[in-house]
C-alpha positions as CSV (number, residue, x, y, z in Angstrom):
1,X,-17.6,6.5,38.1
2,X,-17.1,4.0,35.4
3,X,-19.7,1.3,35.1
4,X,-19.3,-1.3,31.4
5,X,-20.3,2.0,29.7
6,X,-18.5,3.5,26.5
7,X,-14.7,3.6,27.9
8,X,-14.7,0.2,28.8
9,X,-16.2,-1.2,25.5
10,X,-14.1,1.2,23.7
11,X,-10.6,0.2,25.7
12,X,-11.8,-3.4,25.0
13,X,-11.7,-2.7,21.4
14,X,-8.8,-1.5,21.0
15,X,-7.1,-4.3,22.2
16,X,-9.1,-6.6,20.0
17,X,-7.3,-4.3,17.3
18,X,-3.8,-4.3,18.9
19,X,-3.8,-8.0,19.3
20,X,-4.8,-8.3,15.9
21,X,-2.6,-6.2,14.6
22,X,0.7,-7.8,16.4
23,X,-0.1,-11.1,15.6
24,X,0.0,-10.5,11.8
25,X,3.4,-8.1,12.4
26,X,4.9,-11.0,14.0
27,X,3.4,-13.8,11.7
28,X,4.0,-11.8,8.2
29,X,7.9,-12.5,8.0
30,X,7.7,-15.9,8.2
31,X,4.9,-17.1,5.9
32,X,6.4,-17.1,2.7
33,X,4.8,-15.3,-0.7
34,X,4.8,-16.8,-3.6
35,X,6.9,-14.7,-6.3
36,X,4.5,-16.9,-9.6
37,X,7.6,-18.8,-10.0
38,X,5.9,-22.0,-8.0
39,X,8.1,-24.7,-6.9
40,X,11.4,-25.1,-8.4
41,X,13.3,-28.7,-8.2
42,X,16.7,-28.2,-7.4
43,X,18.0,-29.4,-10.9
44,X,15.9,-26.1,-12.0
45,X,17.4,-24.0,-9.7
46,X,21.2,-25.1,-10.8
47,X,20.1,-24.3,-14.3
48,X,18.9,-21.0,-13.8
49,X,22.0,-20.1,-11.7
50,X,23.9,-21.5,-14.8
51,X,22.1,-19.9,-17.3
52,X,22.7,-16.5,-15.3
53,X,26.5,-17.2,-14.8
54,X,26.1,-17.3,-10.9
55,X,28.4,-20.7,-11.4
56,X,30.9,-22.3,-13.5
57,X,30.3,-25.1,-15.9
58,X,32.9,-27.3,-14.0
59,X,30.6,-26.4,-10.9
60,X,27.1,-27.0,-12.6
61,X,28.1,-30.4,-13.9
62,X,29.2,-31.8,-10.3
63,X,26.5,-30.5,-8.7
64,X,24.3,-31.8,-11.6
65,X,25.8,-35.2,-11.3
66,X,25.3,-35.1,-7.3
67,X,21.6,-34.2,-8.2
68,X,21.0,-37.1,-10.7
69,X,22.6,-39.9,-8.3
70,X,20.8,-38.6,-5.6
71,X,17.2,-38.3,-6.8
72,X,17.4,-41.6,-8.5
73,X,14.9,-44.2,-6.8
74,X,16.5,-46.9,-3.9
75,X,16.2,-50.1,-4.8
């Protein structure tokens, strides 16, 4: 017979562990890691894909002026 003797407290572990265990599986994709890099505006992010020819410089000054006029303050 089992009673609440060593199989039960044992089976009851090992779902404490499983649970666990798939939480942080399922959670560890989405919460991001930070890479020391820190935040990055997006005018920094065009200039480091400039600076690493990822764009033209027709492209990075559009998308430059786009940034400018749209992070300056509403009156």
């Amino acid at each position: 017979m089992h009673f609440f003797g060593e199989s039960f407290w044992g089976m009851h572990f090992f779902w404490w562990i499983f649970w666990i265990a798939a939480m942080s599986l399922l959670f560890s994709p989405i919460t991001p890691i930070s890479q020391g890099r820190g935040w990055q505006t997006p005018l920094e992010i065009l200039q480091r894909r400039y600076a690493a020819s990822e764009i033209s410089t027709q492209e990075y000054e559009e998308r430059k002026a786009k940034i400018e006029r749209d992070t300056q303050p509403m009156k």
